[in-house]
N, C-alpha and C positions, 0 to 999 in steps of 0.2 A: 436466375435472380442474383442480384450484386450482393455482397456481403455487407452485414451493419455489424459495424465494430459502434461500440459506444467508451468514449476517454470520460474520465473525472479525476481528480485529486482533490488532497484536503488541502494545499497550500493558495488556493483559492483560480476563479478562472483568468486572475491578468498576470499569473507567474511564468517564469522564464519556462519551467521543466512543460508545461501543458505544452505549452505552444512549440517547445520543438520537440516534445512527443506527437503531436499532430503531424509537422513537416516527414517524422520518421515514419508514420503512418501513411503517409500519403499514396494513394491507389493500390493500397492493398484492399478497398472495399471504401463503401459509404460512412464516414467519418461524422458521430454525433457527438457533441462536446456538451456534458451536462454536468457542471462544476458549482462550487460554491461561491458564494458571492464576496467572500473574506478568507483571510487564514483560519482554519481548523484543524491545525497541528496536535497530534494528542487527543485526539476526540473519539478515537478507539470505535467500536460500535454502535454510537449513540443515535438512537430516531426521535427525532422532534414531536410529542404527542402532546405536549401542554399548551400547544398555539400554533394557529394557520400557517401554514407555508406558501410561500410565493416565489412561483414563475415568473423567471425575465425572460424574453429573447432577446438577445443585443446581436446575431445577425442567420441566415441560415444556418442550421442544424447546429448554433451556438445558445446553451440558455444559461442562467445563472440560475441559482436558488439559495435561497435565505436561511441556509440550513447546514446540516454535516453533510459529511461524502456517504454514510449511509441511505440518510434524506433523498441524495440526488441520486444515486443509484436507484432506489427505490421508484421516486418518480419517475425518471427517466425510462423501465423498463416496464412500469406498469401505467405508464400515461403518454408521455413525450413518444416513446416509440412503440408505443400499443398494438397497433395496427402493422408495423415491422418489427417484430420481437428482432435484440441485437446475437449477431452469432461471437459475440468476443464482448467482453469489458476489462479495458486497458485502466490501471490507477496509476497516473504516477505523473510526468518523473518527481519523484519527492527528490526536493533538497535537502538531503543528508541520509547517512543509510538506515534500513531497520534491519539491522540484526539481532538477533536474541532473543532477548526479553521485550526488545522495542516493539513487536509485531503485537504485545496485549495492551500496548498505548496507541498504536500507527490507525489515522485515519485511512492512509494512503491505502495499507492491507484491510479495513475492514470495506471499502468501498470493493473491494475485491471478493473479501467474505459474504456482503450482501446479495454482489450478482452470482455467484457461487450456491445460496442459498435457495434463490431461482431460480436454479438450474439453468443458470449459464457460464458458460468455460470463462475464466478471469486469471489474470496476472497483473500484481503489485509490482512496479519496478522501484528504485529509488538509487541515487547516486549519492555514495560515500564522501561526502565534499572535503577535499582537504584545502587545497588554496587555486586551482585553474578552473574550477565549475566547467568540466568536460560535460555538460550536457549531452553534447552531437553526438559523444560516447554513447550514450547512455539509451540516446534514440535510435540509435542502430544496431543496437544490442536488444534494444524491445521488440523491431522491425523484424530480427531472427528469431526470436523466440516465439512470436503471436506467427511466423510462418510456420512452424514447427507444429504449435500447440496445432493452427488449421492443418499439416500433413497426416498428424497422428492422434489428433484429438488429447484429453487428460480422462482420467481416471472419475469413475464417483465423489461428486461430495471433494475435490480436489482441487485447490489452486497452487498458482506459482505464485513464491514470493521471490523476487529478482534482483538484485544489488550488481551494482556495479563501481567500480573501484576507479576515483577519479585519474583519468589519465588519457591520454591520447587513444585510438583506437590501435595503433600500430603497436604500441605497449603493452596490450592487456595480453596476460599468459595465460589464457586461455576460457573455456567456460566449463564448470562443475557441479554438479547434482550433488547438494551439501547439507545434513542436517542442521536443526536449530542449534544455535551454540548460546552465552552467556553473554551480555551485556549490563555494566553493571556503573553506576553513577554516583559521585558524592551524594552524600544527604547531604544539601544546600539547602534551606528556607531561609532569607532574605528576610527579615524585618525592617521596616521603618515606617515612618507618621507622616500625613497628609497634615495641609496646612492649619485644619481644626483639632491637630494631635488626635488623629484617628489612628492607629496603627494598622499596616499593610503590610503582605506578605507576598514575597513571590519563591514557587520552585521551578528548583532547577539546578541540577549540577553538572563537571564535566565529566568527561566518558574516563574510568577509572579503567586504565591499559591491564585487562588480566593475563594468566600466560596461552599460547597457542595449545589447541586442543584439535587433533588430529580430525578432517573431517567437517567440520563446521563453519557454518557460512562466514562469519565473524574472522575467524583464521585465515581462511581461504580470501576473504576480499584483500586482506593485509596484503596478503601474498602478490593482491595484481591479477587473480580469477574475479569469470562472473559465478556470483555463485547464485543458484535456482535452485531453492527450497520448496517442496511439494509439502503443502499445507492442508491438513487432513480437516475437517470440521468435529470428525468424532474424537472429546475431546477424554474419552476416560481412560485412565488408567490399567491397564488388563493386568498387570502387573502389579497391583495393590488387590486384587480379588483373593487370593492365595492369604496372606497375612489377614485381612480383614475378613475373610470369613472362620476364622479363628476366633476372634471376639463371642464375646460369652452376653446374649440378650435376656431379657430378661422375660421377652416372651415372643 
């Protein structure tokens, strides 16, 4: 039996990164594209539960849905491809990187988190855009890693979170197994008024350059590595057990 990889991203399904993540994809296995029908950048883990969601197809094993990248993962694995559960769920390519902190905002990584929670193997990829949008990069960097993850499977409860550092393939120095590092952004909020002097707000800041820290994905892309970060789902602290059962209850 053929293998069913299933793609989605949150940048919606008519972006550049999809579509040549698909190309990079191609014949490693049956290719189902179940994305969102808009941008949903920032949309982190969120499921649509306050109103229907709706199925598009717009062509074989291509559907849109009116929803997050959660959403489409979701359907996608318990409806669209019910009947052939997927052996891979590919997120990406995001346009711009998540590193850090950015993976508790990244739709791109929670579509990832989702089919992860299904118990199915998934990798987030995203490219660090500086000014060439090396996509092809980025697709051929996803094409070795999803061969990899199929050689040797991942771990429980495990995904990869993938970045790759904009630049030619011949360029990139190498690929690296890199903890989460720190990404950290103005505090921007934007005021101004609509024409009936409403006031509106928009965030967003730029990425605030902090110093390299040995080891971390964040560093490591600077440098020109791919970095592949193993993203655990158990999210406690083992490490706060110690101090906090020191606290004094009261019963």
């Amino acid at each position: 039996m053929k293998t069913e990889i299933m793609i989605t991203n949150d940048d919606g399904i008519h972006a550049v990164g999809i579509k040549e993540l698909e190309e990079g994809l191609a014949g490693l296995g049956n290719l189902t594209v179940v994305a969102p029908d808009r941008e949903q950048s920032a949309s982190s883990h969120s499921l649509t539960l306050q109103r229907p969601l709706r199925i598009t197809q717009r062509a074989p094993n291509r559907y849109e849905v009116d929803g997050t990248p959660t959403d489409c993962v979701f359907l996608g694995i318990n409806h669209i491809l019910r009947d052939r559960r997927p052996d891979l769920v590919v997120s990406g390519i995001n346009r711009g990187g998540n590193l850090g902190d950015d993976i508790t905002y990244s739709g791109t990584v929670a579509g990832a988190i989702e089919a992860t929670l299904l118990g199915i193997p998934a990798l987030a990829i995203s490219l660090d855009i500086d000014r060439e949008h090396h996509f092809a990069t980025a697709s051929r960097v996803a094409r070795e890693v999803a061969e990899k993850v199929f050689e040797h499977g991942l771990p429980a409860a495990t995904l990869l979170n993938v970045n790759v550092p904009d630049r030619p393939w011949e360029e990139l120095a190498g690929f690296r197994i890199t903890r989460q590092g720190k990404r950290t952004y103005s505090d921007v909020v934007r005021e101004n008024a609509d024409p009936r002097g409403r006031h509106y707000y928009w965030i967003g800041g730029e990425v605030i350059q902090g110093e390299d820290v040995e080891g971390t994905d964040a560093t490591l892309v600077r440098a020109g590595f791919v970095s592949i970060t193993p993203i655990h789902l158990d999210l406690t602290n083992y490490r706060a057990f110690a101090p906090l059962e020191n606290w004094e209850w009261s019963c």
